[in-house]
C-alpha positions in Angstrom: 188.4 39.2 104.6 185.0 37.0 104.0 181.9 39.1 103.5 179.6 39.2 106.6 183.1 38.3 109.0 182.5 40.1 113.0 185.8 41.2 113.8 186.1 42.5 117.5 186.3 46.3 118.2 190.1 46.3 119.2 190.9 44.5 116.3 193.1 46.4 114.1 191.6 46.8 110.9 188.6 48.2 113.1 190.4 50.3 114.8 191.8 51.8 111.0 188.2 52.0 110.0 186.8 53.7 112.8 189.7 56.3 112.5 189.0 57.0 109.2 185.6 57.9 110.1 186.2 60.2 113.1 181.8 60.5 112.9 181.4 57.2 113.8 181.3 56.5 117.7 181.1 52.4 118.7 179.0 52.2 122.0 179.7 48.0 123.4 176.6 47.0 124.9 177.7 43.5 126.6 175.3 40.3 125.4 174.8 39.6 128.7 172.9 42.6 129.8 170.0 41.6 132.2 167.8 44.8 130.5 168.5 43.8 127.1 167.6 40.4 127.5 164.4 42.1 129.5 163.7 44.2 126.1 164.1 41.0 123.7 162.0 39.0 125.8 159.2 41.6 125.8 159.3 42.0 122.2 159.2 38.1 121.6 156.1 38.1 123.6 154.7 41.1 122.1 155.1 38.9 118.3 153.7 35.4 120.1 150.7 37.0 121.8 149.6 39.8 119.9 150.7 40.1 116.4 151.7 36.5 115.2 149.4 35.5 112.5 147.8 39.0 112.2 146.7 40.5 109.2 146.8 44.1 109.6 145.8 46.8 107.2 147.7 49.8 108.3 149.9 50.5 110.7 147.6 52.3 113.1 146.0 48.5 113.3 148.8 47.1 114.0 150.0 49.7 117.0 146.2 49.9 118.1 146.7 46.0 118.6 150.1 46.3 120.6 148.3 48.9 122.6 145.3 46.6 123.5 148.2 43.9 124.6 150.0 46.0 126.5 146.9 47.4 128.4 145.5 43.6 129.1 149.1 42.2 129.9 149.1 45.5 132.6 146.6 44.4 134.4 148.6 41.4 135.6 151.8 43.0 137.2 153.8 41.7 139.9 156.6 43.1 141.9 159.8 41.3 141.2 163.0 41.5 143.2 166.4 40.2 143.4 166.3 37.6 146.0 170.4 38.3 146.5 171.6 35.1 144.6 171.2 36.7 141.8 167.8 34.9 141.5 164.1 36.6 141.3 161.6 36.8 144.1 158.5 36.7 142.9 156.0 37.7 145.4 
């Protein structure tokens, strides 16, 4: 097998491995999953608006300035809602 080579969980040779390791416990998330996305998109804006191009000294600098984004980007919520197409209502 090639170094760095995914092999899906049912495959065999995974299946081997895990049993060999009784400690181990695989927990599928699916790629697809609307909060995940949700999470990755938050982070991404998070690194574009906030910390991108920062120099921070310390790490209480650096989680001071995620707190001051996530206190200014509060202050513009909106409700959101599934319009039943699987679509968002915006209101």
């Amino acid at each position: 097998m090639k170094p760095g080579l995914m092999l899906p969980v049912g495959h065999p040779r995974v299946k081997r491995w895990l049993a060999a390791r009784p400690r181990f416990h695989v927990h599928f998330t699916p790629t697809y999953a609307s909060w995940l996305k949700q999470v990755e998109i938050w982070f991404n804006r998070i690194t574009q608006r906030a910390i991108r191009r920062g120099t921070f000294r310390s790490v209480k600098e650096l989680v001071t300035k995620i707190d001051q984004f996530v206190e200014k980007d509060n202050q513009n919520v909106r409700p959101c809602r599934l319009d039943g197409n699987g679509g968002l209502d915006l209101r």
